[in-house]
MIDRENSE-918119 format. One line per 8 residues: number of its first residue (from 1); their letters; for each residue y, x, z of N, C-alpha, C. Coordinates in steps of 0.02 Angstrom, whole numbers, plus 32768, in hexadecimal, padded with zeros to 4 digits. Each point is the difference from the previous one (the first is absolute). Example, Ala and Ser with C-alpha at 12.3 -4.5 7.8 and 13.67 -1.06 7.14 Angstrom:
1> AS> 7EE4/8294/8186/803B/7FD3/8000/803C/802D/8000  8035/7FEE/7FDC/803B/802A/8003/8037/7FD9/8025
This chain:
1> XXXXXXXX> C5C5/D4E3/320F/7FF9/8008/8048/803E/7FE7/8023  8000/7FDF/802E/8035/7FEC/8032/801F/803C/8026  8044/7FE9/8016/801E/8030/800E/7FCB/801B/804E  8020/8031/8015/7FEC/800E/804A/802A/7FE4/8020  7FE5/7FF8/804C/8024/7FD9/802F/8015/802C/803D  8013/7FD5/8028/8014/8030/805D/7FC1/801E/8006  7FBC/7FCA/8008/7FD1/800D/800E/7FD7/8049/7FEC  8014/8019/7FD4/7FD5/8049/7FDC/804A/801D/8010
9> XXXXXXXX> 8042/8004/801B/8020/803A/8017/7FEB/7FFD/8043  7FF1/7FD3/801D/7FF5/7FFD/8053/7FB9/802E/800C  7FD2/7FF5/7FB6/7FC9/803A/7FFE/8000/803A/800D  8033/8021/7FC4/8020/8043/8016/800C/8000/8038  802B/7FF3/8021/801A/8020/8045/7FBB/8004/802D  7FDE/7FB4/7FE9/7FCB/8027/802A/7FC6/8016/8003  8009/8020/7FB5/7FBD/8028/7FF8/8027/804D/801D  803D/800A/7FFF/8021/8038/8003/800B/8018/8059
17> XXXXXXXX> 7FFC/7FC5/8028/7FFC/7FFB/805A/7FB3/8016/7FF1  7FC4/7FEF/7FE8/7FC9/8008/8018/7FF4/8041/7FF1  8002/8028/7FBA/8006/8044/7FE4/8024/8037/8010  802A/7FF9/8042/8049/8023/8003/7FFA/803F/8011  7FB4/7FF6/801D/7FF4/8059/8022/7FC8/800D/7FCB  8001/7FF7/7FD8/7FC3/8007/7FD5/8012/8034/7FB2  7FCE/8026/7FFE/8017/803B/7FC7/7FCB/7FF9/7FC9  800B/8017/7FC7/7FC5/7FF1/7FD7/7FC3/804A/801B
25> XXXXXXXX> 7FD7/8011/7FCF/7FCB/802B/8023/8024/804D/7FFF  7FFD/8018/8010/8016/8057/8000/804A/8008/7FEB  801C/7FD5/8014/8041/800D/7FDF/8031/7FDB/8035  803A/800D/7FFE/8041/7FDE/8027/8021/7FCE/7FDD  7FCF/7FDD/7FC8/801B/7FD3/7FD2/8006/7FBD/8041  8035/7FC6/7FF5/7FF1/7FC3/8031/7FCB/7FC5/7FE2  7FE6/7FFC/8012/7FC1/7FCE/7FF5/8011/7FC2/7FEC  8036/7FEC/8003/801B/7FBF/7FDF/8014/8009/7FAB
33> XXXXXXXX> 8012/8037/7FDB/7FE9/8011/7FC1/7FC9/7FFB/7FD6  7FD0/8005/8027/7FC1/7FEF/7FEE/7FF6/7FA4/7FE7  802C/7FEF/802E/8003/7F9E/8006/8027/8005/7FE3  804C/8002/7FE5/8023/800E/7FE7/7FE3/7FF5/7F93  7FE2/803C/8005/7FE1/8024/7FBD/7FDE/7FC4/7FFE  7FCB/7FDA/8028/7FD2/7FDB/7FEA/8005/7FBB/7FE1  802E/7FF4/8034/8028/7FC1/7FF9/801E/8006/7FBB  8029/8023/7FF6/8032/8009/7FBB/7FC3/8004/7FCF
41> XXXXXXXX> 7FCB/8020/7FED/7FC4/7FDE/7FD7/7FEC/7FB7/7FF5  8005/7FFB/8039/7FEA/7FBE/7FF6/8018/7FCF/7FDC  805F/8006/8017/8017/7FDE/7FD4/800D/8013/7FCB  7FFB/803B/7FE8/8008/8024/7FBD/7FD5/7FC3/7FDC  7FC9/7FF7/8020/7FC4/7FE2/7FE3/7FE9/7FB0/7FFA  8034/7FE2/8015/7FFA/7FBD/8009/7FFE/7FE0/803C  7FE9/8025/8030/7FE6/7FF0/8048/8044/7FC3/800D  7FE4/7FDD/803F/802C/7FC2/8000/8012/8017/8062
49> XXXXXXXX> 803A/7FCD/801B/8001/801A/803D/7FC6/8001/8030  7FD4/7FD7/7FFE/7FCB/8010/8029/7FDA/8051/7FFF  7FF6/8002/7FB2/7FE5/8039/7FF6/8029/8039/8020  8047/800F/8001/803E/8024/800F/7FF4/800B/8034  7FF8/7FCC/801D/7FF9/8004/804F/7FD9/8027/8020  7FC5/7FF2/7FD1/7FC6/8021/802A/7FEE/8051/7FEB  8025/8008/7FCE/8008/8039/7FE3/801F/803B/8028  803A/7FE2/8010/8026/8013/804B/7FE1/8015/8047
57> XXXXXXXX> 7FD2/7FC5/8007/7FE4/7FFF/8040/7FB8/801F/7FE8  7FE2/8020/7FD0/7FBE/7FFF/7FF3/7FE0/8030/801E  8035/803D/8037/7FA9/801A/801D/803F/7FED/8045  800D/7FDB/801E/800B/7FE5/8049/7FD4/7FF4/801D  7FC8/7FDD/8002/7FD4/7FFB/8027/7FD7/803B/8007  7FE6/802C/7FD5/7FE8/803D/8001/8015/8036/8036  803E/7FF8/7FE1/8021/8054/8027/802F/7FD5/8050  8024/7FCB/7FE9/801C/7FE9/804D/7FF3/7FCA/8010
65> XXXXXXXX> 7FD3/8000/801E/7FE1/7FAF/8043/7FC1/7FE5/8003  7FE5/8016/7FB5/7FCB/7FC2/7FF2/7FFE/7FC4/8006  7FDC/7FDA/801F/7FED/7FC0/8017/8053/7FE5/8005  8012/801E/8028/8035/7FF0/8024/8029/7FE2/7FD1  801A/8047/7FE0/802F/7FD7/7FB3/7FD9/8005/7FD7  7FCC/7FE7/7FE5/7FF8/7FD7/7FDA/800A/7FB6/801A  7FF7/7FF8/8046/801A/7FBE/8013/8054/7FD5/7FF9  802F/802C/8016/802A/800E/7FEE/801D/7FDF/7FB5
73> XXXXXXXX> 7FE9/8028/7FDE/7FF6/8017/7FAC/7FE9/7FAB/7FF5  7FD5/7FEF/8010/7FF3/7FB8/7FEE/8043/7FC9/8016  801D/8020/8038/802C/7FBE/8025/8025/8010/7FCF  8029/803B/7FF3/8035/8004/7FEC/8011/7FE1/7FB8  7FC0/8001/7FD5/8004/8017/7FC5/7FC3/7FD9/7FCD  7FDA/7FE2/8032/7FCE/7FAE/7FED/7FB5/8029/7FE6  7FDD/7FD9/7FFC/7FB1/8007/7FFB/7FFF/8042/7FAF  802D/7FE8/7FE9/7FEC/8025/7FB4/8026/8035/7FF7
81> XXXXXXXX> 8022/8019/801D/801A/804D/8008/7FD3/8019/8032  7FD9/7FF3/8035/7FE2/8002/8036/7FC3/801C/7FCC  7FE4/7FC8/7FE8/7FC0/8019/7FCE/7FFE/8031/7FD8  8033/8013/7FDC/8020/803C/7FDC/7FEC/803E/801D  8024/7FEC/8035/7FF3/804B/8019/7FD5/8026/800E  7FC9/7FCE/8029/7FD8/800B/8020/7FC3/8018/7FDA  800C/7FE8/7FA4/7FCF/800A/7FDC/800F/8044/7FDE  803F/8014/8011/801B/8056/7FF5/7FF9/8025/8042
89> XXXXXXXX> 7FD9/7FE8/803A/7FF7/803C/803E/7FB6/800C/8011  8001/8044/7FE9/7FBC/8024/8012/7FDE/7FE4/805A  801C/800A/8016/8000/7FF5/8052/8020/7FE7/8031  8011/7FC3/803F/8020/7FF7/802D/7FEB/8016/803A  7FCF/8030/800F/7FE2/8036/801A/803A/803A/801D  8008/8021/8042/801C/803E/8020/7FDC/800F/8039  7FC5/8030/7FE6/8022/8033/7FC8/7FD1/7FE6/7FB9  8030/8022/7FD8/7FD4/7FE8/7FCD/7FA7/8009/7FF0
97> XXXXXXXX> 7FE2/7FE9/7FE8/7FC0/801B/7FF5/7FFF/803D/7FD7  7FAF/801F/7FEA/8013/8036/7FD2/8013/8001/7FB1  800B/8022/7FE6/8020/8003/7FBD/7FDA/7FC8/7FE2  7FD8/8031/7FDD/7FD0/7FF3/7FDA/7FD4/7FA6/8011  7FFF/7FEB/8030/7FEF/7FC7/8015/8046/7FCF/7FE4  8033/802C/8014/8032/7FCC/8008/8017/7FD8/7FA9  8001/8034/7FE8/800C/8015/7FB5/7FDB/7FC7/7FDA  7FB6/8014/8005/7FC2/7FD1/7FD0/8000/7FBB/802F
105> XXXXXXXX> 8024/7FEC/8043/8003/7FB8/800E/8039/7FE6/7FE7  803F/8032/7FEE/804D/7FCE/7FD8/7FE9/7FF5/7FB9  7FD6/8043/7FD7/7FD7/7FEC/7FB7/7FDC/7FB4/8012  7FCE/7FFA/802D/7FE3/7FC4/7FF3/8015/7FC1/8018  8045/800A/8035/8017/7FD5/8016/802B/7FDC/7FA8  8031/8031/7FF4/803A/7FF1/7FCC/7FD8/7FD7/7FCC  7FBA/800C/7FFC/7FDC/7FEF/7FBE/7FE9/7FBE/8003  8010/7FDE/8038/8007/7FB9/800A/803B/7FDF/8025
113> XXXXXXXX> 8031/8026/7FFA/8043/7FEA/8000/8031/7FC4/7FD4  801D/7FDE/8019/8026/7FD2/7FDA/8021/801D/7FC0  7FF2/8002/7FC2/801A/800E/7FBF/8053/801A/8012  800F/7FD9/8030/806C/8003/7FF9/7FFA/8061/8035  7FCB/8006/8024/7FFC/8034/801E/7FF7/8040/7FD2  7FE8/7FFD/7FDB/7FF8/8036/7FC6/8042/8025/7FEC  8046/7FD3/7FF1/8021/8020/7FF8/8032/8042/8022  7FFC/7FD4/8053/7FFE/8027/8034/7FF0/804F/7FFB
121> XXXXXXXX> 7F9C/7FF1/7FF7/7FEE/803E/801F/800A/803C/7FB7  800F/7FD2/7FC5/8007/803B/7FE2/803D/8021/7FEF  803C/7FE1/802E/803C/8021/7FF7/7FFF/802E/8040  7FD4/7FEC/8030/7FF5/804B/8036/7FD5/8031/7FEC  7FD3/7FF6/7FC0/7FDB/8030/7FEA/802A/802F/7FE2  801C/7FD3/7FC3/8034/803C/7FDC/802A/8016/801B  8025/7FDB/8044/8030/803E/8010/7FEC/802C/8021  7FD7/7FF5/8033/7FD5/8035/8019/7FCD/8043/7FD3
129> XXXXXXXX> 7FFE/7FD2/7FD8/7FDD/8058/7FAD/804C/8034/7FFD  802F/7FBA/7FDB/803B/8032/7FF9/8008/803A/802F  7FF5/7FD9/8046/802C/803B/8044/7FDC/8038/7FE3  7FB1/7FF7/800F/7FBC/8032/7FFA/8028/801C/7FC9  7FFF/7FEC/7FC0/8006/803B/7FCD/804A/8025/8010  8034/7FDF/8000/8038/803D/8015/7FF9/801F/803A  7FDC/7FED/8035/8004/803A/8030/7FBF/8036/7FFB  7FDC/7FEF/7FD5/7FC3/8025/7FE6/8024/8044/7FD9
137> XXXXXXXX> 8021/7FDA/7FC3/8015/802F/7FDB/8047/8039/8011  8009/7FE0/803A/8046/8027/8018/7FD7/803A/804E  7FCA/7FEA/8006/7FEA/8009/8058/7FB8/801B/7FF3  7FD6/7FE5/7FD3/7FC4/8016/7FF5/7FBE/7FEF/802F  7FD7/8027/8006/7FBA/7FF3/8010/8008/7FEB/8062  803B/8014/801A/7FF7/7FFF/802E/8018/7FA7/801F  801B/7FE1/7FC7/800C/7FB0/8003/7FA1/7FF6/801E  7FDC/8000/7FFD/7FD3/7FD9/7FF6/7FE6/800B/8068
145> XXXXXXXX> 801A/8020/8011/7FFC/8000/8058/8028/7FCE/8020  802B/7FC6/7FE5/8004/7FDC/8004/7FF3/7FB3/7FF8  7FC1/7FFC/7FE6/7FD7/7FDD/7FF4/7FA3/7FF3/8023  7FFB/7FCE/801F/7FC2/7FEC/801C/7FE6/801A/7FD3  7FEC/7FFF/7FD6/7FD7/8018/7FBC/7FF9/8034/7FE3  8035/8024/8011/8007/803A/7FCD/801C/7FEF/7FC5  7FF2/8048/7FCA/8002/7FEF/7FB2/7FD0/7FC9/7FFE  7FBF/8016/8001/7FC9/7FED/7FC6/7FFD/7F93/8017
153> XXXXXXXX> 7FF5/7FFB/804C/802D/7FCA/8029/8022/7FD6/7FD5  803D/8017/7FFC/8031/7FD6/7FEF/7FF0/7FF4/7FA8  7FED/8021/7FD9/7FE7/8016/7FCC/7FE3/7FA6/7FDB  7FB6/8021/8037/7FF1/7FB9/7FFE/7FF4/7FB8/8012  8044/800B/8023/8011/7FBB/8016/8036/7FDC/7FD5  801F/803A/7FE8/803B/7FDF/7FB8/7FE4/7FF1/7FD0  7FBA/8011/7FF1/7FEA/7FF3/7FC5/7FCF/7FDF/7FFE  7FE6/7FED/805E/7FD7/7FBA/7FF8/803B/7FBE/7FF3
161> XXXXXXXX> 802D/800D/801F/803B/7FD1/7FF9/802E/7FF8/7FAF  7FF5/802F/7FEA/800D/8000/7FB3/7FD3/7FC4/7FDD  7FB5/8020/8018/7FCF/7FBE/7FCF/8019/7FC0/8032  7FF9/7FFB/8030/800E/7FAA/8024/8038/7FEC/7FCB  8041/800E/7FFE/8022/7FF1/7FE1/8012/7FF1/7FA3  7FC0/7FFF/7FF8/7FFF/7FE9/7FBE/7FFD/7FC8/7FFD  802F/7FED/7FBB/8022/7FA7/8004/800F/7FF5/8036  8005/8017/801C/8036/7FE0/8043/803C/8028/8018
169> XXXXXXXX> 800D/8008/7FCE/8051/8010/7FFB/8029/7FF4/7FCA  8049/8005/7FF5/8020/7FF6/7FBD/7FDE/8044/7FF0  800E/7FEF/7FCB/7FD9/8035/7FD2/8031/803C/7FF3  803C/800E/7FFD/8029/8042/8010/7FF5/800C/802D  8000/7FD2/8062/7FF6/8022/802F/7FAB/8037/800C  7FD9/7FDD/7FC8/7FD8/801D/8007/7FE8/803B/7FCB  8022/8005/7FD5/7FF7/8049/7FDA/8030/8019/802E  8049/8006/8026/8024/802F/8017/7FC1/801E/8046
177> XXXXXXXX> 7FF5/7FC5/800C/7FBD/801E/804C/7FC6/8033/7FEF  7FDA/7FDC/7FAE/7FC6/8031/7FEF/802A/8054/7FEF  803D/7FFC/7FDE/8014/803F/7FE2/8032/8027/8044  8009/7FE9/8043/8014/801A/8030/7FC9/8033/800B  7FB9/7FD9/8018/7FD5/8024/800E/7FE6/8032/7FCA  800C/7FF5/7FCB/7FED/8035/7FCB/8022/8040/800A  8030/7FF5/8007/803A/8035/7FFC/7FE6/8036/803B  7FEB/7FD0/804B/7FE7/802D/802F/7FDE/8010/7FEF
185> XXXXXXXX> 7FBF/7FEA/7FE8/7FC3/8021/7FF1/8006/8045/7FD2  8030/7FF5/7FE2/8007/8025/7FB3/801E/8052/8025  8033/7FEB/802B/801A/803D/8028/7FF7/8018/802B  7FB7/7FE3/801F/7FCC/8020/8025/7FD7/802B/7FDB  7FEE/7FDE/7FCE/7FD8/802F/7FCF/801A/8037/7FE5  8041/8009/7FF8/8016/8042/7FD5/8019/802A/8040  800D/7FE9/8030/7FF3/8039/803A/7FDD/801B/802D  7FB4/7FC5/7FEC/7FBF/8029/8017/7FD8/802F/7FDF
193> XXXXXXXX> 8022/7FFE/7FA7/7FDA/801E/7FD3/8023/8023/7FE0  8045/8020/8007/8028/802E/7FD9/8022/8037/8018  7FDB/8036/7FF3/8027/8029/800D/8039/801F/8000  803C/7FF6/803B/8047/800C/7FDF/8013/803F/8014  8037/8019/7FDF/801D/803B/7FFE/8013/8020/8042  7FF7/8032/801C/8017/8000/803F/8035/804F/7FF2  8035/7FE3/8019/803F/8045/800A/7FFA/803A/800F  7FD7/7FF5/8048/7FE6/802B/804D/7FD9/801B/7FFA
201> XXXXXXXX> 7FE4/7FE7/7FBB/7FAC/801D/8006/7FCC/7FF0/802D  8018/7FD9/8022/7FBE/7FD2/8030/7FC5/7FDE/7FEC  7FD9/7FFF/8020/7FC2/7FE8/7FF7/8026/7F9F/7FEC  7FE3/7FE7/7FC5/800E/7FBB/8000/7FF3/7FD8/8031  7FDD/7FFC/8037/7FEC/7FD8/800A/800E/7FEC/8050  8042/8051/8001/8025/8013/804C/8045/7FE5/7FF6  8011/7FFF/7FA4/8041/7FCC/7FE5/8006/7FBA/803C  8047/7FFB/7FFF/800E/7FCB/8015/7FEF/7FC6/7FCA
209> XXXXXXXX> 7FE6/7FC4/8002/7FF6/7FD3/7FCB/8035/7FDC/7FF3  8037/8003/8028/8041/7FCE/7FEC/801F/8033/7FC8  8005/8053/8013/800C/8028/7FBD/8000/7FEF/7FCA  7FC7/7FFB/7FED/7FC2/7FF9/7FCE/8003/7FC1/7FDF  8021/7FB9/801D/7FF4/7FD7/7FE2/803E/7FEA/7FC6  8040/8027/800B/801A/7FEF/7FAC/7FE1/801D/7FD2  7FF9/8034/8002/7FCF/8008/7FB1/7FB9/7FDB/7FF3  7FE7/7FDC/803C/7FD4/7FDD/7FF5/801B/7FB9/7FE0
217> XXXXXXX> 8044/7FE7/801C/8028/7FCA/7FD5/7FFB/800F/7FC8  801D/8032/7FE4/8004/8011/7FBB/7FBC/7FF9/7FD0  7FE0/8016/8036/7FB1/8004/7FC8/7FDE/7FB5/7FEF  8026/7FC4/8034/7FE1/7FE1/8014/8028/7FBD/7FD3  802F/801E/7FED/8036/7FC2/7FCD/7FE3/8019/7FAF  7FE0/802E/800F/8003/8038/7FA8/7FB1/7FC2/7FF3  7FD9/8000/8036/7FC0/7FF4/7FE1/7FFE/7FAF/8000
């Protein structure tokens, strides 16, 4: 791969002006981490600067401007970072449409996406599982009120996006993606179905679930 140039630091800064008031979902995390995380996949993974770029910029049109910058996004940055992106944004729509619409049109959009786009959307998949599973396992059942979808929602939209992504990824990025979502699934399951010890003597099910979920770690590395 060639080195990087001005051109992908001049990205940063301004994927970081467009994101600046921007937080990830339920949290005071800054929303440029998210681009940040994605980007650094990418090149973990081969991605080249175009790809970088757009990795950076990949939900800009979504969340700030639409149309607008994606126009922008083309001057700055030429037809094929432009295309990138656009084949990683659910919507240039505000307000957005509804979930569930929005969701099964980026599945069928991505599924005729330019091959170089794939790598993109699956380094926002996995980092986005990761967030889900540590703030799941640290925060519990009540993560999922942050989501158009819900649990069951988001559920299966990672795991329609799991099958899209067969062969079309390096093949580590894509066992680390299938076994992200395992892990959630796996520690949803042992805290919808196990009864844990309670101190207080409370009814289980009045337990806080963030309590509850290290010994569900434990049960959950044993099996």
């Amino acid at each position: 791969m060639l080195p990087l140039t001005p051109r992908f630091a001049e990205s940063l800064s301004y994927a970081a002006q467009l994101h600046a008031s921007q937080y990830r979902k339920g949290t005071r995390i800054p929303y440029v981490s998210h681009l940040l995380a994605v980007t650094a996949i990418v090149l973990e993974y081969g991605g080249d600067e175009d790809q970088a770029i757009a990795a950076i910029l990949h939900d800009a049109v979504e969340d700030q401007g639409g149309a607008n910058t994606a126009a922008e996004i083309g001057q700055k940055y030429g037809p094929e970072v432009l295309s990138l992106v656009l084949a990683c944004t659910d919507t240039d729509q505000s307000p957005k449409p509804p979930w569930q619409a929005r969701k099964q049109h980026y599945i069928d959009h991505l599924a005729q996406a330019p091959e170089r786009a794939f790598l993109i959307s699956g380094a926002d998949k996995l980092h986005n599982l990761r967030s889900i599973l540590r703030d799941y396992l640290r925060d519990g059942e009540q993560i999922w009120a942050r989501f158009g979808g819900g649990k069951e929602g988001s559920l299966w939209y990672y795991r329609e996006l799991t099958r899209l992504f067969v062969n079309r990824l390096p093949e580590t990025l894509y066992a680390e993606l299938q076994q992200t979502l395992h892990d959630l699934e796996e520690a949803i399951r042992i805290v919808e179905t196990t009864d844990f010890p309670n101190p207080q003597r409370q009814p289980a099910q009045q337990q806080n679930t963030a309590q509850r979920l290290p010994l569900a770690q434990q049960q959950a590395q044993q099996q």
